[in-house]
MDAnalysis code that builds the backbone (N, CA, C; Angstrom):
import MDAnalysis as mda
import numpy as np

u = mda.Universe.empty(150, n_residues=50, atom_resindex=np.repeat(np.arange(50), 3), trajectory=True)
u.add_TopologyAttr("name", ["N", "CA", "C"] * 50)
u.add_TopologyAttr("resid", np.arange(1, 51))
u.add_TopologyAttr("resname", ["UNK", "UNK", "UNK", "UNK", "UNK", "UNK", "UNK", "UNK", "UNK", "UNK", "UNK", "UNK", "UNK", "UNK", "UNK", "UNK", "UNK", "UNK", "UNK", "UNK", "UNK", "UNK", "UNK", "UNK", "UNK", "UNK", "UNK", "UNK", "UNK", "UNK", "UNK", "UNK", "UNK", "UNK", "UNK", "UNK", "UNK", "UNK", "UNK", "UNK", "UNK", "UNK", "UNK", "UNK", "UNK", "UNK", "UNK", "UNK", "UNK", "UNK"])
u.atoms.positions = np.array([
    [-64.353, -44.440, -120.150],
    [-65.162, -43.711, -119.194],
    [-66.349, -43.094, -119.939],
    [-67.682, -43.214, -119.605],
    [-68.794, -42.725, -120.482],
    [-68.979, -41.404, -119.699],
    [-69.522, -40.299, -120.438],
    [-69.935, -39.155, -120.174],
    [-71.474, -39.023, -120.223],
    [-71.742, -38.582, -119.169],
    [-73.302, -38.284, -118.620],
    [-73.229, -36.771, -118.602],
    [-74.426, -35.879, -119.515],
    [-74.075, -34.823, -119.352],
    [-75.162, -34.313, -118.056],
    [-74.949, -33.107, -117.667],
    [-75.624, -32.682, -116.647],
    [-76.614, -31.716, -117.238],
    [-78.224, -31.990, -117.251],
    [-79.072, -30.952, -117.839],
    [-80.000, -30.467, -117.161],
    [-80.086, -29.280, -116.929],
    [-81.137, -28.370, -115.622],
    [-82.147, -27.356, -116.404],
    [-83.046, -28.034, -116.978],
    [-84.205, -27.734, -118.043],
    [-84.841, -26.456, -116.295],
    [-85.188, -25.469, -117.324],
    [-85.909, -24.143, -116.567],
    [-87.117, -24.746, -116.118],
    [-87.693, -23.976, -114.883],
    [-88.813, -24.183, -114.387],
    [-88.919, -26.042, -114.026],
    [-87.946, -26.664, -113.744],
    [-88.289, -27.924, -113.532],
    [-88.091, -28.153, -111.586],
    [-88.545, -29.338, -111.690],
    [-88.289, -29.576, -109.789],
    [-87.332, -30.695, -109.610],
    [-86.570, -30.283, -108.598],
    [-85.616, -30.901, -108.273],
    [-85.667, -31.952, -106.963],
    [-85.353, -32.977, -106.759],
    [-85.767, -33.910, -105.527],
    [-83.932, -33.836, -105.150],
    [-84.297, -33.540, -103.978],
    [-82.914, -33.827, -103.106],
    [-83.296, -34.510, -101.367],
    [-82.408, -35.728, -101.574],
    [-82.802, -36.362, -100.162],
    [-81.202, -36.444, -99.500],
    [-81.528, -36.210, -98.258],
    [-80.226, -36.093, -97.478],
    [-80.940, -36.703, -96.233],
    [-79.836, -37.357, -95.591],
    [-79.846, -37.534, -94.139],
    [-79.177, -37.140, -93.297],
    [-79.954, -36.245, -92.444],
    [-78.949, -35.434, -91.142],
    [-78.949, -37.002, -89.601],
    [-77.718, -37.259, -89.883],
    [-77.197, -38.200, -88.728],
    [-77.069, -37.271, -87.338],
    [-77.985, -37.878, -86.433],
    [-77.617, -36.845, -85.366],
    [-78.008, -36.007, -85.236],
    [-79.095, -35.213, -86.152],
    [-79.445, -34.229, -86.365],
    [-80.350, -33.691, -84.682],
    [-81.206, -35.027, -84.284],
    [-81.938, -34.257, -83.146],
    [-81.199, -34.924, -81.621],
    [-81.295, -34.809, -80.568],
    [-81.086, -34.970, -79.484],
    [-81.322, -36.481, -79.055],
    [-81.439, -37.119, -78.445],
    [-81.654, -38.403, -78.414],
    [-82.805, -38.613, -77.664],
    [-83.031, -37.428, -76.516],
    [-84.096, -37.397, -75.847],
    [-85.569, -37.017, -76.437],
    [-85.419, -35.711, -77.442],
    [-86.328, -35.511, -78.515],
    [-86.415, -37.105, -78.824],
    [-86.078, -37.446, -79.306],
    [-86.313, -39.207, -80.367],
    [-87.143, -39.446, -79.483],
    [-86.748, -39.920, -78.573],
    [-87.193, -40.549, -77.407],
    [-88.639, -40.360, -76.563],
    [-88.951, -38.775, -76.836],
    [-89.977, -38.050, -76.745],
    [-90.915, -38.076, -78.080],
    [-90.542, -38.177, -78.570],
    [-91.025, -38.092, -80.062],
    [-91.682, -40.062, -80.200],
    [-91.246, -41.013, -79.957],
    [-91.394, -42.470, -79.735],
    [-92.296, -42.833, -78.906],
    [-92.227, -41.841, -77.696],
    [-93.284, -42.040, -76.536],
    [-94.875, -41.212, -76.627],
    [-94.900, -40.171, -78.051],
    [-95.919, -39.862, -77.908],
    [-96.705, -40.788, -79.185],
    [-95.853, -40.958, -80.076],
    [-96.059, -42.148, -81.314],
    [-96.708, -43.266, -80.672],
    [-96.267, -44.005, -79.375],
    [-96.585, -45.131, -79.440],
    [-97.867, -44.742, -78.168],
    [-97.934, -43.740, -77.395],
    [-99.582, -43.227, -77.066],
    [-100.368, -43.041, -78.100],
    [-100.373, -42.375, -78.955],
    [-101.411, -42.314, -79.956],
    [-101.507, -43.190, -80.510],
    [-100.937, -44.273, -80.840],
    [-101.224, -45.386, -81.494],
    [-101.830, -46.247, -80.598],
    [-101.665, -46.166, -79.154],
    [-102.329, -46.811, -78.207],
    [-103.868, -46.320, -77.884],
    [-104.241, -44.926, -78.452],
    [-105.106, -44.938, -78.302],
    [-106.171, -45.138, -79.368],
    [-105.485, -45.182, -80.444],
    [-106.662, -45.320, -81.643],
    [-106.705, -46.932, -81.362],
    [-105.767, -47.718, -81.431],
    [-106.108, -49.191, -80.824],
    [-107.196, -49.090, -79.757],
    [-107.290, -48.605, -78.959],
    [-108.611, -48.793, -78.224],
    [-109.682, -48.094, -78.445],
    [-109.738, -47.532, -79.467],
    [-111.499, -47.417, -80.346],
    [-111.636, -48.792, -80.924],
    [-110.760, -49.691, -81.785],
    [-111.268, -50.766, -82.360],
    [-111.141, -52.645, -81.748],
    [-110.536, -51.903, -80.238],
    [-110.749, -53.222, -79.180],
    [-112.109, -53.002, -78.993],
    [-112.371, -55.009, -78.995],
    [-113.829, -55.188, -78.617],
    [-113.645, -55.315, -76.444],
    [-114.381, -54.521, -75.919],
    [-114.451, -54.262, -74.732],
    [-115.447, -55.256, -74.306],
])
């Protein structure tokens, strides 16, 4: 079994990633998807040729 030691040098930054499953409502998502894909609908129609 190899040993990895654990070292937490002062003043350094730490990255921590987690995923909250479930975390929001389904309807939020859902709300959140429908304004994503308006705004993306509308910058698409500044660079449609009319």
């Amino acid at each position: 079994m190899s040993y990895l030691p654990h070292i937490y040098p002062l003043s350094a930054t730490f990255f921590i990633t987690f995923r909250l499953a479930d975390s929001l409502p389904q309807h939020n998502i859902d709300q959140i998807k429908e304004e994503y894909i308006c705004s993306a609908n509308k910058i698409k129609e500044k660079y449609i040729d009319k």
